[in-house]
C-alpha positions as semicolon CSV with decimal commas, in nm:
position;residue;x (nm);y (nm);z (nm)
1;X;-0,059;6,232;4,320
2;X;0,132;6,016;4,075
3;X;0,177;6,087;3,715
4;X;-0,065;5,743;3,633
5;X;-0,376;5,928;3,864
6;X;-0,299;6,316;3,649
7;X;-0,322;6,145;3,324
8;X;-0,624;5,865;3,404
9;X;-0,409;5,607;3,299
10;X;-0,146;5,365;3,340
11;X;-0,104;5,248;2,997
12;X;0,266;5,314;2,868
13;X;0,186;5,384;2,522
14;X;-0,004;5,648;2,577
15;X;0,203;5,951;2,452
16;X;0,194;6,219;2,732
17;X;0,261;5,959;3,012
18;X;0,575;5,800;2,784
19;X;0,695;6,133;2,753
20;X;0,688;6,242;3,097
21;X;0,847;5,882;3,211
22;X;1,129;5,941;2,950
23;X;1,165;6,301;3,047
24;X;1,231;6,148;3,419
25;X;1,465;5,931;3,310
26;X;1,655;6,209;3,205
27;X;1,562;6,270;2,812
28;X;1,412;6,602;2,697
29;X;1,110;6,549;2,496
30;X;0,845;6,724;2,267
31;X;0,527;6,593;2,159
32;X;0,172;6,764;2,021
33;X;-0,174;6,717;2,231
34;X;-0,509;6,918;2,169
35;X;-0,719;7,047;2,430
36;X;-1,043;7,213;2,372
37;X;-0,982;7,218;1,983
38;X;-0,636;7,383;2,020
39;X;-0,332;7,215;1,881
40;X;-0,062;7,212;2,179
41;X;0,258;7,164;2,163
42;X;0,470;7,073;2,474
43;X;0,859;7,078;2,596
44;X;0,964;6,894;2,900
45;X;1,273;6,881;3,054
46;X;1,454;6,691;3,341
47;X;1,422;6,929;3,646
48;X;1,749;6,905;3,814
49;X;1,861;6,979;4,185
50;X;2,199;7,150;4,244
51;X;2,382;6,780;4,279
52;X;2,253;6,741;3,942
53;X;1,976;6,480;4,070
54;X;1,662;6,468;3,853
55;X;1,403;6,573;4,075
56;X;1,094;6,639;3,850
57;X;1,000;6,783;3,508
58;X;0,938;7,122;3,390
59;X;0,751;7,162;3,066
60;X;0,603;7,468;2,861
61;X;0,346;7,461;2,637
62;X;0,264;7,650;2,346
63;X;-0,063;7,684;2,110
64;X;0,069;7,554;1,739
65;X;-0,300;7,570;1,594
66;X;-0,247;7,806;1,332
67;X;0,089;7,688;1,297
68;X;-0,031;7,363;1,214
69;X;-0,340;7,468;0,972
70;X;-0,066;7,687;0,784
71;X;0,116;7,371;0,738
72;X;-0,153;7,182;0,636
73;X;-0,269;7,482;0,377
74;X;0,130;7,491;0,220
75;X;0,078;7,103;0,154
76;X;-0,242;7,124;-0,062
77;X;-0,040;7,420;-0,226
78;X;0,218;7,199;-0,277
79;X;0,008;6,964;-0,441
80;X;-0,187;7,161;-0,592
81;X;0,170;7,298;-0,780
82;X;0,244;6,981;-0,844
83;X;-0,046;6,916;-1,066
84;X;-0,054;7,228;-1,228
85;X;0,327;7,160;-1,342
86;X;0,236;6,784;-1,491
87;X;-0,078;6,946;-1,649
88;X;0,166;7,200;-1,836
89;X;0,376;6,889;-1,946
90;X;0,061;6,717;-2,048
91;X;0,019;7,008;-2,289
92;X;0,357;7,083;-2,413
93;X;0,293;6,649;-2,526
94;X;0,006;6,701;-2,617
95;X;0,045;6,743;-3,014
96;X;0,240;6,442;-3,018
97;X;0,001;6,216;-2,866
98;X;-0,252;6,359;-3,105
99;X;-0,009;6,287;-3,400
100;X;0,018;5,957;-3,282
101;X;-0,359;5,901;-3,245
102;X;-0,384;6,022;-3,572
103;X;-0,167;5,737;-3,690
104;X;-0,335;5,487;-3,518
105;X;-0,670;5,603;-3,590
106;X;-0,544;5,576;-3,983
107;X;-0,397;5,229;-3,936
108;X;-0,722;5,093;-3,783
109;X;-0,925;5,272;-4,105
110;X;-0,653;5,149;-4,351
111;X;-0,686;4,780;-4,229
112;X;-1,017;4,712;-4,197
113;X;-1,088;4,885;-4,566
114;X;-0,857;4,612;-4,694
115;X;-0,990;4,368;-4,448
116;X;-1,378;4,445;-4,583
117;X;-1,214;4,424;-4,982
118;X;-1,007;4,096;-4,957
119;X;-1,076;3,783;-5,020
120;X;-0,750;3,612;-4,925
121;X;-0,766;3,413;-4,590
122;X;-0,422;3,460;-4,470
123;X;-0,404;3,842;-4,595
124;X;-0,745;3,860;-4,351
125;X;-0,578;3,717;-4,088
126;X;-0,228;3,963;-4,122
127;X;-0,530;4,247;-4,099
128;X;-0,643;4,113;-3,815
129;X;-0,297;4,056;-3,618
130;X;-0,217;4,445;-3,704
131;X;-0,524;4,569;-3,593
132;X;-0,488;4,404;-3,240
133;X;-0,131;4,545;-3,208
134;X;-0,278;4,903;-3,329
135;X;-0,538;4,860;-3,048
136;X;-0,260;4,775;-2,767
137;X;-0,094;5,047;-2,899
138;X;-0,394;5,313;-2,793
139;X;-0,452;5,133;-2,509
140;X;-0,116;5,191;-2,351
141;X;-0,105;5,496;-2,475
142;X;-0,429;5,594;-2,250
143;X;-0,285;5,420;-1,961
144;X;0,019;5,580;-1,972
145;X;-0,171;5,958;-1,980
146;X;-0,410;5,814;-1,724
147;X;-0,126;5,777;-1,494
148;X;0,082;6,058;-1,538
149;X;-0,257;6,278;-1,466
150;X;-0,400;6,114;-1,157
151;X;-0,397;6,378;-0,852
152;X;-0,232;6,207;-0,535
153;X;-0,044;6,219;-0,259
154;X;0,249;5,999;-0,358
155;X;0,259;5,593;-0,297
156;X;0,625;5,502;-0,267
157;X;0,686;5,115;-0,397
158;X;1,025;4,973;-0,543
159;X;1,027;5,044;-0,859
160;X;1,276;5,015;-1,155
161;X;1,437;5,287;-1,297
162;X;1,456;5,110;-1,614
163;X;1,083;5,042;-1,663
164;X;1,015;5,423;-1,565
165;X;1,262;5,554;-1,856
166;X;1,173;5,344;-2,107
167;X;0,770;5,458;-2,033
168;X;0,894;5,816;-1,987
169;X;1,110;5,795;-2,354
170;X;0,794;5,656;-2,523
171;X;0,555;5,928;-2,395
172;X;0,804;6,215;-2,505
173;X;0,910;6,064;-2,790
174;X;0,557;6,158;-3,005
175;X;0,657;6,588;-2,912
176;X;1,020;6,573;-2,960
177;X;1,037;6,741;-3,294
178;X;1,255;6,564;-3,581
179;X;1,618;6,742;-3,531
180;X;1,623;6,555;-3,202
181;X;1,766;6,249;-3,119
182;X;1,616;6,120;-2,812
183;X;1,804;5,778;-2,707
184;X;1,870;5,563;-2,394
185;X;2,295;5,533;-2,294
186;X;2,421;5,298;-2,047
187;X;2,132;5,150;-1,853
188;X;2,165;4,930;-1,528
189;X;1,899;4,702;-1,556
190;X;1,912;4,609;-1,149
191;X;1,872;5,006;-1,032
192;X;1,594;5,029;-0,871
193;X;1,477;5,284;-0,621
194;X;1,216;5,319;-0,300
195;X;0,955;5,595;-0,450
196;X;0,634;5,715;-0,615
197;X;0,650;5,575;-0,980
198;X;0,378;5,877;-1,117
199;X;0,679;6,129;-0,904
200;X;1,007;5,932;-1,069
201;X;0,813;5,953;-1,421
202;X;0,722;6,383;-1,374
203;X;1,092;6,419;-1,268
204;X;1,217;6,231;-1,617
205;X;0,969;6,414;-1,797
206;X;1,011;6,745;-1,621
207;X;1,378;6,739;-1,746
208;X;1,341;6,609;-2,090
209;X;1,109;6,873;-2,173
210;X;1,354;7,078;-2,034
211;X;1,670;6,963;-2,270
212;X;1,437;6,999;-2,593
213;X;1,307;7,336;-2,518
214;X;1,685;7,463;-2,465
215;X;1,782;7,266;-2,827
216;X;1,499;7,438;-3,015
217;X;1,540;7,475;-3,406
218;X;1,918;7,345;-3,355
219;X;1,958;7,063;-3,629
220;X;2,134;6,769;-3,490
221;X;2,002;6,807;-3,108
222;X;2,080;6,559;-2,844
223;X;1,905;6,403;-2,521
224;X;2,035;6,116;-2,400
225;X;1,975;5,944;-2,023
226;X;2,211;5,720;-1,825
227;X;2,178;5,506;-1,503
228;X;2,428;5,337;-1,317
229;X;2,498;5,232;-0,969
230;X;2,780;5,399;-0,765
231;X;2,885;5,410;-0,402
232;X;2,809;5,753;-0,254
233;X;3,126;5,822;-0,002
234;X;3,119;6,180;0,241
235;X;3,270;6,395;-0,038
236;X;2,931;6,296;-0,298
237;X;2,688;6,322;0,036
238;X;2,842;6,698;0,133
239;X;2,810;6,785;-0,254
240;X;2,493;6,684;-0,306
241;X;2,375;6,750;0,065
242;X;2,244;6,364;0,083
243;X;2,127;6,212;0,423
244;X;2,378;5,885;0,427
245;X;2,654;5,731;0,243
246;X;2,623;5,409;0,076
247;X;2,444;5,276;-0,240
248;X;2,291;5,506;-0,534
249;X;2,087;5,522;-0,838
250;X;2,288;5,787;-1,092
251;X;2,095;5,906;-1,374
252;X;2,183;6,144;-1,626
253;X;2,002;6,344;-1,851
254;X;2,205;6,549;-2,077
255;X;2,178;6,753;-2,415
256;X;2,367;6,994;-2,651
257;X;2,097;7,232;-2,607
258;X;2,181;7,634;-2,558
259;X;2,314;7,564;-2,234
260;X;2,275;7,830;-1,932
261;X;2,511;8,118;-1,786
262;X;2,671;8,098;-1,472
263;X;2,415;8,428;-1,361
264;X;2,117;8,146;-1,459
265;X;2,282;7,844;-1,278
266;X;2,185;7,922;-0,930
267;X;1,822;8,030;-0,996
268;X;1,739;7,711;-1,180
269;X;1,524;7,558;-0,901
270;X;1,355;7,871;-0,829
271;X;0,994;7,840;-0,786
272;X;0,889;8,032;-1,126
273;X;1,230;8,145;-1,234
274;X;1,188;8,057;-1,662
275;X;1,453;8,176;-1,879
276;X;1,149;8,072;-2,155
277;X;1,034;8,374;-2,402
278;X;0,739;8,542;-2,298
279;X;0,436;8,410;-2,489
280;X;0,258;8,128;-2,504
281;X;0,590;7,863;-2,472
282;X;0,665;8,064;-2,169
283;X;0,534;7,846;-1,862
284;X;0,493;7,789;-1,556
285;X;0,884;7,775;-1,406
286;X;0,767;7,517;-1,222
287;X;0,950;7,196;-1,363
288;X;1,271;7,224;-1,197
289;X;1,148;7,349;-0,892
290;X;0,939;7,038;-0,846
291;X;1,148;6,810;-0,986
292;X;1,452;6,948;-0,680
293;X;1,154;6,892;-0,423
294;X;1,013;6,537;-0,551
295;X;1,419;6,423;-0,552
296;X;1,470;6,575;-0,246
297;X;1,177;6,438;-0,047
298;X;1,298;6,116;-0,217
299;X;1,602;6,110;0,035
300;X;1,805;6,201;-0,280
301;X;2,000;6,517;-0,416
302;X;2,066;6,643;-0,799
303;X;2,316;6,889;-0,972
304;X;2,340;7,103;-1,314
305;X;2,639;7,157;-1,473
306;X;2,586;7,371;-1,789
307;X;2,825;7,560;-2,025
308;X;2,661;7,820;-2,228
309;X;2,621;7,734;-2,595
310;X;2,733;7,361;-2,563
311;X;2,468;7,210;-2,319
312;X;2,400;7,112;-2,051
313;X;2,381;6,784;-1,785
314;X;2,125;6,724;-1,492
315;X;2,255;6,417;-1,246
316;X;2,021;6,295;-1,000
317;X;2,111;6,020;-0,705
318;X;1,892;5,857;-0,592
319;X;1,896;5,532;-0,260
320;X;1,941;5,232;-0,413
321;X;1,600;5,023;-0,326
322;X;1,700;4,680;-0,186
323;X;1,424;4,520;-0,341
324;X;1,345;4,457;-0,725
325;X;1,007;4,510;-0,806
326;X;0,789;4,265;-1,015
327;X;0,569;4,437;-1,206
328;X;0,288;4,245;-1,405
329;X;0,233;4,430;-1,725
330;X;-0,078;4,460;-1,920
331;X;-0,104;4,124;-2,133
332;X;0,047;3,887;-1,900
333;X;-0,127;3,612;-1,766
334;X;-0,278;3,311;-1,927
335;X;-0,417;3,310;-2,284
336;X;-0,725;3,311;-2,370
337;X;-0,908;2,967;-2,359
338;X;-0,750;2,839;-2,031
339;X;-0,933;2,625;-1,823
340;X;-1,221;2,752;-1,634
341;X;-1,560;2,704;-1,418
342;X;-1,851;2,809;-1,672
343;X;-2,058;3,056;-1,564
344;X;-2,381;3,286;-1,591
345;X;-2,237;3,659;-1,614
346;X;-2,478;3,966;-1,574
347;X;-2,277;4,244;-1,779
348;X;-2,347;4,528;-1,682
349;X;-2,247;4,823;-1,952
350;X;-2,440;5,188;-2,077
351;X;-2,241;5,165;-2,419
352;X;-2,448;4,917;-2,674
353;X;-2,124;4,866;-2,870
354;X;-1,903;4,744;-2,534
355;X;-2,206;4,510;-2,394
356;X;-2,247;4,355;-2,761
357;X;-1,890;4,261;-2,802
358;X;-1,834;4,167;-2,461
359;X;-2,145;3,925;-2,457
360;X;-2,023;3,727;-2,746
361;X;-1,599;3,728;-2,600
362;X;-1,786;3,567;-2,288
363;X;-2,003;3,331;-2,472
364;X;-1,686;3,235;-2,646
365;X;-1,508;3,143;-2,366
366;X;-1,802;2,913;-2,260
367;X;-2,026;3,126;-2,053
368;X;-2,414;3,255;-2,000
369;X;-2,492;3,571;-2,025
370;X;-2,742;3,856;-1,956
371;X;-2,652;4,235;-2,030
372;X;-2,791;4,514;-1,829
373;X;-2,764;4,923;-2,004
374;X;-2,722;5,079;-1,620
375;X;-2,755;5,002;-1,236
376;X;-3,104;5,054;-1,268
377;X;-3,132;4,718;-1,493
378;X;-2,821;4,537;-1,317
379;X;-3,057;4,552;-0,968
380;X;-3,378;4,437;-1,133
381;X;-3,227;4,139;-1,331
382;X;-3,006;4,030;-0,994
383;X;-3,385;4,015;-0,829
384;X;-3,581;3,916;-1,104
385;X;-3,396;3,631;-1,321
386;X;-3,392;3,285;-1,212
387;X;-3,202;3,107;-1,140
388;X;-2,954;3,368;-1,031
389;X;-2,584;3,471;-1,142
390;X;-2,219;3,342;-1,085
391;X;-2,062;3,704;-1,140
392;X;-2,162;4,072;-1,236
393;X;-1,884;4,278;-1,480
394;X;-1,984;4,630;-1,361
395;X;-1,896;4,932;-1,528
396;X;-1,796;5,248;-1,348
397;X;-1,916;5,525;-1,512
398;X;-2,273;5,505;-1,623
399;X;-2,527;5,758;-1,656
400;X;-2,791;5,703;-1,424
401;X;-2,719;5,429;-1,159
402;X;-2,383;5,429;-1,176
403;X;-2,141;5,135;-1,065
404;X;-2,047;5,273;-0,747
405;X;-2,414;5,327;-0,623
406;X;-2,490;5,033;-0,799
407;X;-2,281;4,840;-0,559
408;X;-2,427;4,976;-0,222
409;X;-2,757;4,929;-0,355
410;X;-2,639;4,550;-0,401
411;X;-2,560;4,554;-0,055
412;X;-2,853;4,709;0,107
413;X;-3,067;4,447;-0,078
414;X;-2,859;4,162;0,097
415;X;-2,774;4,044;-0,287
416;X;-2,404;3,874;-0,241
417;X;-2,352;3,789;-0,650
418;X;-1,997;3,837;-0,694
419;X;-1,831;4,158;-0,888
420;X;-1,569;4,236;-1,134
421;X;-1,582;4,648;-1,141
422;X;-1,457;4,793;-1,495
423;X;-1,368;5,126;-1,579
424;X;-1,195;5,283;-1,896
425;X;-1,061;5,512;-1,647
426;X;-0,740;5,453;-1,390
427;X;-0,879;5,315;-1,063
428;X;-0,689;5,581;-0,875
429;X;-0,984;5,836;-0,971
430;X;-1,233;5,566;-0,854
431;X;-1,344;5,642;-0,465
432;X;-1,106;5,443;-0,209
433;X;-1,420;5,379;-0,035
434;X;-1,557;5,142;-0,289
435;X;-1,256;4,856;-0,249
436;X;-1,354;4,777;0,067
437;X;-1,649;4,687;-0,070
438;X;-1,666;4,276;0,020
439;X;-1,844;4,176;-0,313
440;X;-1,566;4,325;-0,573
441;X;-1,361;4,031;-0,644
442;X;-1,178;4,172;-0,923
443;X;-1,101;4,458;-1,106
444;X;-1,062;4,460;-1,533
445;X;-0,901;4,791;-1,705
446;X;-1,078;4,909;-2,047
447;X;-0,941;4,849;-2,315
448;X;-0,914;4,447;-2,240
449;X;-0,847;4,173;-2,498
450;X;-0,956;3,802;-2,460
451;X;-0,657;3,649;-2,303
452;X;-0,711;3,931;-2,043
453;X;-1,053;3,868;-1,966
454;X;-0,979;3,530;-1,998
455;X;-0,710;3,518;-1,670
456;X;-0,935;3,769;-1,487
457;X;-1,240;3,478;-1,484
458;X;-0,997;3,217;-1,418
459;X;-0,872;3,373;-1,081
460;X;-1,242;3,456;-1,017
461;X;-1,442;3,089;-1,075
462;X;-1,159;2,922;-0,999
């Protein structure tokens, strides 16, 4: 019997053939199976004669099940620490986002009360300008929160390292207390690396937080981050136990905080070692821990070096991504008024204020529409109006029918009206089910001005 008749097959790709051909050919090889619900693991060798003449295999096998169900149980830990960590840093910045909200809440009040008393036509329009750059200013903001809070795996992507500190120094910025100066040093605007932007942005975070809590009360404190580029040659890669030589992303992060004690240095990236007060400042002692593990599963290594009552300096390296990334931020595209196909719209919204103002932005930019309050009402109009629509704007969350179901429904019925899906929520949280959905054309973030509606219907009737 051949090894093609024991295995039922003669395809090559098929793993347990390959690995039996390659172990014949001399190469020792492992690979994983299951058999009757058990995970298997199995080692073959080249059986050799006395001449040293490969003669057959030899293999053992050995049941990894709960070896592999304990590995899958440590990664949702993993995760699951992961959150809990970025939660804690959502609430140590938490008081300075609601400072800040606070601010723009009073500049919206402030403007329209002098918008409502004044006559003057250019002082109305000034009003109006600030209030639109006090309503981008919530709205990124929210986005900004939105992303740092999503729960997921990790999507790696080239991203750039500028873009992710200047994000990360606006975030911390509202809870870094006034006897702090929190600046940007030398920045190389071409670093860019190959990871997770929501990991790169905990990591800056993780050690900002970090460099304030060890400055405290002290007046005159200092954070400041640098990037450069170096060359990483075998001393760097043995020092900061990195796979390969070659091309690296350095960034700093450094303050004139309390500093730490040579006992303290090597326990930093404990999991829950905190050198925090007991009480209610105290912690997790989870932020350098994760921080070492996201850099480290990032193929890249970081280092403390800390001198008690002076400060101290974290320096992360990081491959060098070959590739800049383009990223499109919110606002870009065409403004408002560009050239388009005119339209009837169904929107489709549960809030009265959203569907009011978002009737009369369409019917601005040239187009018919009808407004549905839920799915329920989206599905009856889309049967019962004549003649039909161009294009449904479908909010996500809505009591009732909401979008989601709204959107099967659509499909049971055979109805093929095309569909923009909005959500004042990050589409990460949305189900990854939906986008394979073949009637969403398009998707449209809350908040969204004119010129942003504007290019989302242009791609879409166009």
């Amino acid at each position: 019997m051949c090894l093609c008749d024991l295995y039922g097959t003669r395809d090559p790709t098929y793993e347990p053939l390959a690995c039996h051909l390659r172990a014949l050919a001399g190469f020792p090889q492992t690979y994983q199976d299951v058999c009757m619900g058990r995970s298997l693991e199995y080692h073959i060798q080249p059986l050799r004669d006395p001449e040293g003449r490969i003669v057959g295999v030899i293999g053992v096998s050995q049941d990894v099940t709960e070896r592999e169900a304990m590995k899958g149980a440590l990664a949702t830990v993993h995760a699951q620490l992961r959150q809990a960590q970025k939660l804690e840093t959502i609430g140590q910045l938490a008081g300075g986002v609601a400072h800040d909200f606070n601010n723009i809440l009073t500049g919206i009040s402030g403007n329209l009360a002098m918008l409502r008393y004044t006559t003057d036509r250019a002082k109305q329009l000034a009003y109006l300008d600030t209030l639109e750059k006090i309503g981008d200013r919530a709205r990124d903001l929210i986005r900004q929160m939105l992303v740092f809070t999503k729960r997921h795996e990790g999507r790696p992507e080239n991203i750039s390292i500028c873009q992710v500190i200047e994000e990360v120094i606006d975030m911390a910025s509202k809870s870094i207390p006034k006897n702090i100066c929190l600046s940007i040093g030398n920045m190389d605007r071409d670093a860019t690396v190959y990871m997770d932007h929501t990991h790169l942005t905990q990591v800056m975070l993780n050690l900002i937080v970090n460099a304030k809590d060890a400055i405290g009360n002290k007046q005159r404190g200092r954070i400041s981050i640098d990037t450069k580029i170096i060359s990483v040659d075998k001393g760097l890669k043995r020092q900061y136990l990195l796979g390969t030589p070659g091309r690296y992303v350095k960034i700093e992060v450094s303050d004139n905080g309390c500093g730490m004690s040579d006992e303290i240095l090597p326990k930093i990236f404990d999991p829950f070692f905190s050198t925090k007060q007991k009480g209610t400042a105290k912690g997790t002692g989870l932020g350098l821990s994760i921080t070492y593990n996201i850099v480290k599963n990032a193929d890249g290594g970081i280092q403390v070096q800390s001198e008690e009552g002076k400060g101290s300096r974290f320096t992360i390296l990081l491959p060098l991504s070959k590739t800049r990334n383009k990223t499109l931020r919110a606002g870009d595209g065409p403004a408002g008024g560009s050239e388009q196909n005119k339209a009837r719209i169904l929107l489709v919204d549960d809030e009265d204020m959203l569907r009011d103002i978002g009737k009369e932005m369409l019917e601005y930019l040239g187009h018919e529409v009808e407004t549905a309050h839920d799915g329920y009402s989206c599905l009856e109009k889309l049967k019962n109006i004549k003649p039909g629509f161009d294009l449904v704007i479908l909010d996500m969350i809505m009591p009732g029918l909401d979008g989601y179901h709204t959107l099967q429904e659509m499909l049971k019925r055979g109805i093929t009206t095309k569909v923009i899906i909005s959500s004042g929520f990050s589409f990460e949280h949305e189900r990854q089910e939906m986008f394979s959905n073949p009637l969403i054309v398009a998707k449209l973030n809350k908040p969204f001005n004119m010129n942003e509606l504007s290019s989302v219907l242009v791609d879409v009737l166009n």
